[in-house]
C-alpha positions in Angstrom: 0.0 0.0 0.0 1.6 3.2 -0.9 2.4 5.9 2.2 -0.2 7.9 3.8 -0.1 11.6 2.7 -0.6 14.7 4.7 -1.1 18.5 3.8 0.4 21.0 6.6 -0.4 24.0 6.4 0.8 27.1 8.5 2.1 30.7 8.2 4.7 29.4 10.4 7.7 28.0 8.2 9.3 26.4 11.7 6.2 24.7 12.7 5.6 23.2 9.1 9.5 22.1 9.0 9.3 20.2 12.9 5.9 18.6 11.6 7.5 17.4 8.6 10.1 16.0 10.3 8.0 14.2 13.0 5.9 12.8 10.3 8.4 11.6 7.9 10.1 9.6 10.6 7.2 7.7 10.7 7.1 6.6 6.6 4.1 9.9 5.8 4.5 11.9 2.7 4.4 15.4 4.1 3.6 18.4 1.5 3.4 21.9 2.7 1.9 25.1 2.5 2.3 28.6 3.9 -1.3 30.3 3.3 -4.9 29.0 2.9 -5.2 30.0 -1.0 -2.1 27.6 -1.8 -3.9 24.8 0.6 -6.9 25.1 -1.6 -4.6 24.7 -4.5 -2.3 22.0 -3.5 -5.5 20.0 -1.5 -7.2 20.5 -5.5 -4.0 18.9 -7.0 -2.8 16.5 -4.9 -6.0 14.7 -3.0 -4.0 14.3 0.3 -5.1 11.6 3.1 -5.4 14.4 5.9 -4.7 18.0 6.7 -3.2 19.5 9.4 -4.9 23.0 9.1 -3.4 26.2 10.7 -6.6 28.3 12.4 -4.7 31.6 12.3 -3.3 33.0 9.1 -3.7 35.9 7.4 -5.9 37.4 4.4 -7.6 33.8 4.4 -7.7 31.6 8.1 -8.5 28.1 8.7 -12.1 28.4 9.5 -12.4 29.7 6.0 -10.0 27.2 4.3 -12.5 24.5 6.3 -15.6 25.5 5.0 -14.2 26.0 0.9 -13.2 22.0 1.2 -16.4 21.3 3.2 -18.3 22.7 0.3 -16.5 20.8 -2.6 -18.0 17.4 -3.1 -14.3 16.1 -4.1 -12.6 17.5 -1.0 -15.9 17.5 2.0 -14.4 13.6 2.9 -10.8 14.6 3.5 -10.4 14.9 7.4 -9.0 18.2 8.9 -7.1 18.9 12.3 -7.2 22.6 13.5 -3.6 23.8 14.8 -4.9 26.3 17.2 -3.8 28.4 20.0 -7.2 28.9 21.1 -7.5 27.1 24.7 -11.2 28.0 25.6 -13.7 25.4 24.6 -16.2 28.0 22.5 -12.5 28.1 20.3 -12.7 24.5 19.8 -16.5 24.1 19.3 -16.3 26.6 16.6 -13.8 24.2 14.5 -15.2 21.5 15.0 -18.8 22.9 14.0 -17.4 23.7 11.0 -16.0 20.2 9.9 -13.0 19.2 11.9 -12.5 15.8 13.2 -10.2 16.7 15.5 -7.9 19.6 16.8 -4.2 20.1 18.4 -3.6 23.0 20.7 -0.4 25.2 20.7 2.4 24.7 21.5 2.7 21.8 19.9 3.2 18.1 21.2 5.0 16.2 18.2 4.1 13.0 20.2 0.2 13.8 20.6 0.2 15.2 17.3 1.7 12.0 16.0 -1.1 9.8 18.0 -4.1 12.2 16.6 -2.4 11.5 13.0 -2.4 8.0 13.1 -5.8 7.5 14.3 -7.0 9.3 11.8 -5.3 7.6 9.1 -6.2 4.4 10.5 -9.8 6.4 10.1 -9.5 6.8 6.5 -7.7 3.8 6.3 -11.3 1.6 7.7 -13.3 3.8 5.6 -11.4 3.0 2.4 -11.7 -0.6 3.1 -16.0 -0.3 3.7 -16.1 1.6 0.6 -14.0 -1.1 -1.4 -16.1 -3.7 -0.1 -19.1 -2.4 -0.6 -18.1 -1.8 -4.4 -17.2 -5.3 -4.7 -20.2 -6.3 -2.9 -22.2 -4.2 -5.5 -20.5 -5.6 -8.4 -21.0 -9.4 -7.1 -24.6 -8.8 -6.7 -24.8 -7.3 -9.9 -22.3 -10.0 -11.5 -25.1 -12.8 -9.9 -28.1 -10.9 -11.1 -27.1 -10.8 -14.7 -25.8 -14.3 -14.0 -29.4 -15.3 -12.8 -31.1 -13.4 -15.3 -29.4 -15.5 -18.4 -29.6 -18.4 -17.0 -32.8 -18.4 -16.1 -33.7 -16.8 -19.7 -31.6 -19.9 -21.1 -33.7 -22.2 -19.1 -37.3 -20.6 -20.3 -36.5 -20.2 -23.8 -34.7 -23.2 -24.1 -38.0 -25.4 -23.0 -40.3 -23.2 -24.9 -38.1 -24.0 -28.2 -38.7 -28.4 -26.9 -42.4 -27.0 -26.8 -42.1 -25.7 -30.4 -40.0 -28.5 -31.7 -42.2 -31.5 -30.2 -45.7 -29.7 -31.6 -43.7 -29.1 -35.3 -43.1 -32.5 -35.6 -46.7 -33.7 -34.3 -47.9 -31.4 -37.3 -45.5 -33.2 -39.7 -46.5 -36.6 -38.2 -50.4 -35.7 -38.8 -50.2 -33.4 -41.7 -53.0 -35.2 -43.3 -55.7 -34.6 -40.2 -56.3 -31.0 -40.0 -58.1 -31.2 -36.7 -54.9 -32.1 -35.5 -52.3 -29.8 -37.8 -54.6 -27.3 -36.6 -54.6 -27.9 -32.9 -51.1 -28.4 -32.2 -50.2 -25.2 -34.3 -52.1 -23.3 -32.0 -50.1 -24.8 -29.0 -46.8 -23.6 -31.1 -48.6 -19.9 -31.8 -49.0 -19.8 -27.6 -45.0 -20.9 -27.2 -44.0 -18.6 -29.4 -46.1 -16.0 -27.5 -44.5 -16.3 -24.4 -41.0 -16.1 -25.6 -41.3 -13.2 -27.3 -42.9 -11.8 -23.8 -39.7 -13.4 -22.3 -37.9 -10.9 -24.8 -39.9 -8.0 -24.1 -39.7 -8.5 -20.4 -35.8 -8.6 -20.7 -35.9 -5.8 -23.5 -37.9 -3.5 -20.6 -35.0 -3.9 -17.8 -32.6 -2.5 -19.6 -34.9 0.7 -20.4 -33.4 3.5 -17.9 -35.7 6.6 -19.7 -38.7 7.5 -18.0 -42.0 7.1 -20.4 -44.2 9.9 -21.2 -46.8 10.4 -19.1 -50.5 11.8 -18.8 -53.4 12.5 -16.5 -55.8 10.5 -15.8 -57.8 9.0 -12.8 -56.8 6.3 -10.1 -59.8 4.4 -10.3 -59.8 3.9 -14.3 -56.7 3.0 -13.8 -57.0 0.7 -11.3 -60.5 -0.5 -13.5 -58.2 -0.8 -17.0 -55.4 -3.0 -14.9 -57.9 -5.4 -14.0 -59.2 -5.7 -17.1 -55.6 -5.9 -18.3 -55.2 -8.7 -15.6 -57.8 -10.7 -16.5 -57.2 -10.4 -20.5 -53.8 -11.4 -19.9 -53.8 -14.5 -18.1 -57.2 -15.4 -19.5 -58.9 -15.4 -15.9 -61.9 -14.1 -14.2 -60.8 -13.8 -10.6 -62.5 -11.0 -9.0 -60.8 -8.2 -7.7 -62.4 -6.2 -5.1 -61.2 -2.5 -5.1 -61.3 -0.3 -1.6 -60.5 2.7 -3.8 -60.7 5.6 -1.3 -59.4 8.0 -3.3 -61.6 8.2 -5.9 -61.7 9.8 -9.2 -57.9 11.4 -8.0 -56.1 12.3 -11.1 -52.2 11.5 -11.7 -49.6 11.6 -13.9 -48.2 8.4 -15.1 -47.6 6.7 -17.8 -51.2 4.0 -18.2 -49.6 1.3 -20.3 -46.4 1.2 -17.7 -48.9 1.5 -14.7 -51.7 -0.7 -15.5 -48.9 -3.4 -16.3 -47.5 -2.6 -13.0 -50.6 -3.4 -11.3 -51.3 -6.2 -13.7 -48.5 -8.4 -12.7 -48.8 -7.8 -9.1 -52.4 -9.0 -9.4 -51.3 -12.5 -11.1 -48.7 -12.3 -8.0 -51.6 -12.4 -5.5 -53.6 -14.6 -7.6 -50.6 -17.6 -7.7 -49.8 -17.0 -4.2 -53.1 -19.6 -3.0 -52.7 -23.2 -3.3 -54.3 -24.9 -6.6 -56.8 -26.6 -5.6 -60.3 -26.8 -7.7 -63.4 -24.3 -6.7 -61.0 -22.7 -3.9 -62.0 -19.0 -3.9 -58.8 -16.5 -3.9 -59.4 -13.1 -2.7 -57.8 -10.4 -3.7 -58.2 -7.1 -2.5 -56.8 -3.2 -3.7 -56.8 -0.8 -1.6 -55.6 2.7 -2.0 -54.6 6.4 -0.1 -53.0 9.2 -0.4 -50.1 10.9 1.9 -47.6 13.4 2.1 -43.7 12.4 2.1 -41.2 15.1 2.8 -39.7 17.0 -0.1 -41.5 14.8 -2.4 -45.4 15.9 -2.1 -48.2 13.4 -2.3 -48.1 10.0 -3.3 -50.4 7.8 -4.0 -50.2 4.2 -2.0 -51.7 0.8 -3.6 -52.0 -1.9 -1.4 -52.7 -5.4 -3.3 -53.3 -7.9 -0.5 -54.1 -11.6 -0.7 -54.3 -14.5 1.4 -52.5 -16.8 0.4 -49.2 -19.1 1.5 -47.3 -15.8 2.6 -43.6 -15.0 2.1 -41.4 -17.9 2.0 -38.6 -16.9 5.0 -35.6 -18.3 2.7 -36.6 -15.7 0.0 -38.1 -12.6 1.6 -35.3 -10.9 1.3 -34.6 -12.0 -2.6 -38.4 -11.6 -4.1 -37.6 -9.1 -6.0 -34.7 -10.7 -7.7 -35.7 -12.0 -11.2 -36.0 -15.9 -11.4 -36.4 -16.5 -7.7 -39.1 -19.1 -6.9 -39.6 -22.2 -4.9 -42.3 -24.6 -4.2 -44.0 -22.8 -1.4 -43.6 -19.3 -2.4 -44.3 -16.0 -4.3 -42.2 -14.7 -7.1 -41.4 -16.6 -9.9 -40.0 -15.6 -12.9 -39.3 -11.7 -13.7 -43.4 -10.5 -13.4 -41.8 -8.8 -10.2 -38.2 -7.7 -11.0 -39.8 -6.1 -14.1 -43.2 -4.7 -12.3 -40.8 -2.8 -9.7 -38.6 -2.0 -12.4 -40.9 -0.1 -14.7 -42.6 1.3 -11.5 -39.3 3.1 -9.9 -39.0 4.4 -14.1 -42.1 6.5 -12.8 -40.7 8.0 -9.7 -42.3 4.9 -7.5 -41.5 2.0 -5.8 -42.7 -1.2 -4.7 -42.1 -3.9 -1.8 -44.1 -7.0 -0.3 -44.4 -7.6 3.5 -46.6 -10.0 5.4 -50.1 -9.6 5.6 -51.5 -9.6 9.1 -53.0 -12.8 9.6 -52.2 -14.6 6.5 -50.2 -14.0 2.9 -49.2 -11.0 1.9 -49.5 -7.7 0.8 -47.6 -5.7 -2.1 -47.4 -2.3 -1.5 -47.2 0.2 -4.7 -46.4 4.0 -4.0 -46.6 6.5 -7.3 -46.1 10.2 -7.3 -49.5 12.1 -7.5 -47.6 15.1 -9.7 -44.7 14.2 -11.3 -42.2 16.9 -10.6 -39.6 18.2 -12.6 -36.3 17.6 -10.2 -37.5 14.1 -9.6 -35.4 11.4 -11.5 -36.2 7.6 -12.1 -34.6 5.3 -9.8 -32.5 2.6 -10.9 
């Protein structure tokens, strides 16, 4: 690992020269400046580790030279110990309020001094090491995703092509008995169906652009989706709506939205046991609230009771491919619902529901603001 650097900086060519010396001994680069204006210059330039800032100088003091790095998003993480010969705690309090970690009293102690340096490299040193990690954490979960995503993509495609295969050659084998030809190429149009919505599920993960949006009521929306639901997967589950915010307009984007919605309701819907004439109720439920800085946002609630979150997945539902026998979320209906929903400003989760299986939680801005961006 290369040497730990450090920036001194004082009017005081003596105290920079015994600091230098001190530190040195001990394997630190040591650069050095006389003034605040060549510390902002030399800090710009050469990124140091930590800086030993001089509280009294002239035409530009440390306080000042504090609160110029403290503004500058590529200098506010570099730590900074006042040199001050200001005893009285009001002195010290005023430093450290405006971004000091630590401070050093004169005259200085080239030991303490040394002790304060060090554990605050060893600072930096720790943080450097959480930071790296939590890169290569991010990259190994990303790494994994993709990972999952192709395989499991692979997998689908790779049975739906047997699907197509096995009906072509039934078609070949009874070419003469249309009744037949004509049966089995329907089960070959309906393969050929789903992968191509395996494709457009994939294609819509990698959209980052938010779509264009327009006004228009909750409840048609939350009417069309069900609709959408029940055209979709060919069903005619009933879906009853608590819709207590009426007619409320928003601004979204109703193909993204109703699809939202739509996949969360086949969620609920798979999430009961398949067993003949068994009723599965689903409810939707809606409000409205105020989040800080934001405005209002408009909360869906789609709750069912069914199995309930699987414990050895809860924390993974939203990961695309995840499913086991007992459980919620399988395939990508979830990784790309949340997906397209966060492209509209929202976001979605799924928690137990209070007595038995589960809710899924939708939240959507009520006005779309300018300074929002889509979250990834």
């Amino acid at each position: 690992m290369p040497s730990p650097s450090i920036l001194v900086v004082d009017d005081q060519p003596i105290n920079v020269q015994l600091l230098k010396r001190k530190l040195e001994r001990e394997g630190i680069r040591v650069t050095a400046a006389y003034n605040g204006l060549e510390a902002l210059a030399l800090v710009k330039n050469e990124k140091p580790d930590l800086i030993l800032l001089d509280v009294m100088m002239p035409d530009m003091d440390g306080i000042e030279v504090c609160q110029r790095l403290q503004a500058d998003e590529q200098t506010r993480s570099i730590p900074i110990i006042f040199i001050t010969a200001r005893s009285s705690k009001e002195g010290k309090i005023e430093g450290l309020n405006v971004g000091a970690v630590d401070y050093i009293t004169k005259p200085i102690d080239l030991d303490e001094t040394l002790a304060r340096v060090q554990t605050q490299l060893r600072f930096v040193a720790i943080n450097r090491e959480m930071l790296d990690l939590q890169r290569r954490l991010v990259e190994t979960r990303r790494s994994a995703t993709i990972g999952a995503v192709t395989q499991g993509i692979a997998h689908n495609l790779n049975n739906l092509l047997g699907v197509v295969i096995g009906y072509l050659d039934l078609i070949k084998a009874y070419y003469d008995k249309p009744e037949h030809v004509k049966k089995n190429a329907l089960h070959v149009e309906e393969a050929v169906h789903r992968i191509v919505s395996i494709i457009k599920q994939l294609s819509s993960l990698v959209v980052r652009s938010r779509p264009p949006l327009s006004r228009i009521s909750v409840q048609q929306l939350l009417d069309n989706s069900i609709l959408r639901f029940h055209a979709e997967y060919k069903l005619d589950a009933p879906v009853t709506i608590e819709n207590s915010v009426g007619d409320l307009p928003i601004d979204t984007n109703f193909e993204t939205f109703e699809e939202v919605v739509s996949k969360i309701l086949i969620n609920a819907w798979e999430a009961y046991d398949s067993r003949p004439g068994e009723p599965r109720p689903i409810t939707l439920k809606t409000r409205v609230f105020e989040k800080p800085d934001e405005g209002r946002i408009l909360e869906i609630r789609v709750e069912d009771r069914g199995r309930g979150l699987d414990p050895e997945i809860r924390d993974h539902v939203f990961e695309p491919f995840i499913s086991s026998k007992h459980t919620v979320g399988v395939g990508m209906g979830l990784t790309v619902a949340r997906h397209a929903l966060r492209n509209l400003g929202g976001e979605a989760m799924i928690t137990d529901r209070p007595g038995g299986g589960t809710v899924t939680i939708l939240t959507h801005p009520v006005e779309q603001r300018k300074s929002r961006r889509p979250l990834q």
